[in-house]
N, C-alpha and C positions, 0 to 999 in steps of 0.2 A: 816287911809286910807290903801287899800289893795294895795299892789304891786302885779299888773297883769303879771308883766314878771314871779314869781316866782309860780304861777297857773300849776297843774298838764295836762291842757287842752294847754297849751300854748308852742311851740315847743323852741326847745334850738335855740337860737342867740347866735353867739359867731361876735365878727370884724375878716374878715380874712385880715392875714399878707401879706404884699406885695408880697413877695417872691412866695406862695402859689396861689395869685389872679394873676400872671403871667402864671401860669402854668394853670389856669383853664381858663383865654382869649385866651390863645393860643391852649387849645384843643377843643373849640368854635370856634376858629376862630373869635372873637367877641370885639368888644373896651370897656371899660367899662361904656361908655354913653347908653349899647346897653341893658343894664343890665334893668331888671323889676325898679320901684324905688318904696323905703318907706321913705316915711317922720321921719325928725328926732322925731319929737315930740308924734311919736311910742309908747304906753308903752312898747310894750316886745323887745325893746332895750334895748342892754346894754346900763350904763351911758358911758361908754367914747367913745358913739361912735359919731362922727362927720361925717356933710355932708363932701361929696367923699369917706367915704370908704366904703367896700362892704362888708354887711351882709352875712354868712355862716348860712342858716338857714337848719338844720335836722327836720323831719318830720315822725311819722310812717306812714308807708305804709303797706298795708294790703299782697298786691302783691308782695312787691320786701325789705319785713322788714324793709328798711331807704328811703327817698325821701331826697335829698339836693337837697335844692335851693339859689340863692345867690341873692342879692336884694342891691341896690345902695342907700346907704344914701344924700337924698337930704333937701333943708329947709323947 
């Protein structure tokens, strides 16, 4: 079977750290319920990530060379 997280087409997921996901609701202004959601059963999740925490997902962009977006692990 192919592991679709590791696909050149498929942008990096990383789990972000508490510490860091503080600092990025706070300059949202935003709770983390507020956050887009993806399902755990994702493939281009990491394995260890579990519902509540929130996806750090990088993206190319054409315009602005990185896109980050963060996305709510739910079940």
């Amino acid at each position: 079977m192919v592991d679709v997280s590791q696909h050149e087409l498929v942008p990096e997921h990383t789990v972000l750290e508490e510490e860091a996901l503080e600092d990025v609701l706070e300059e949202y202004n935003i709770d983390r319920t507020d956050l887009p959601k993806i399902e755990r059963n994702d493939p281009a999740l990491p394995d260890e990530a579990e519902p509540g925490n929130v996806i750090k997902i990088v993206r190319d962009s054409r315009t602005t060379d990185q896109s980050i977006i963060y996305r709510l692990v739910v079940e």
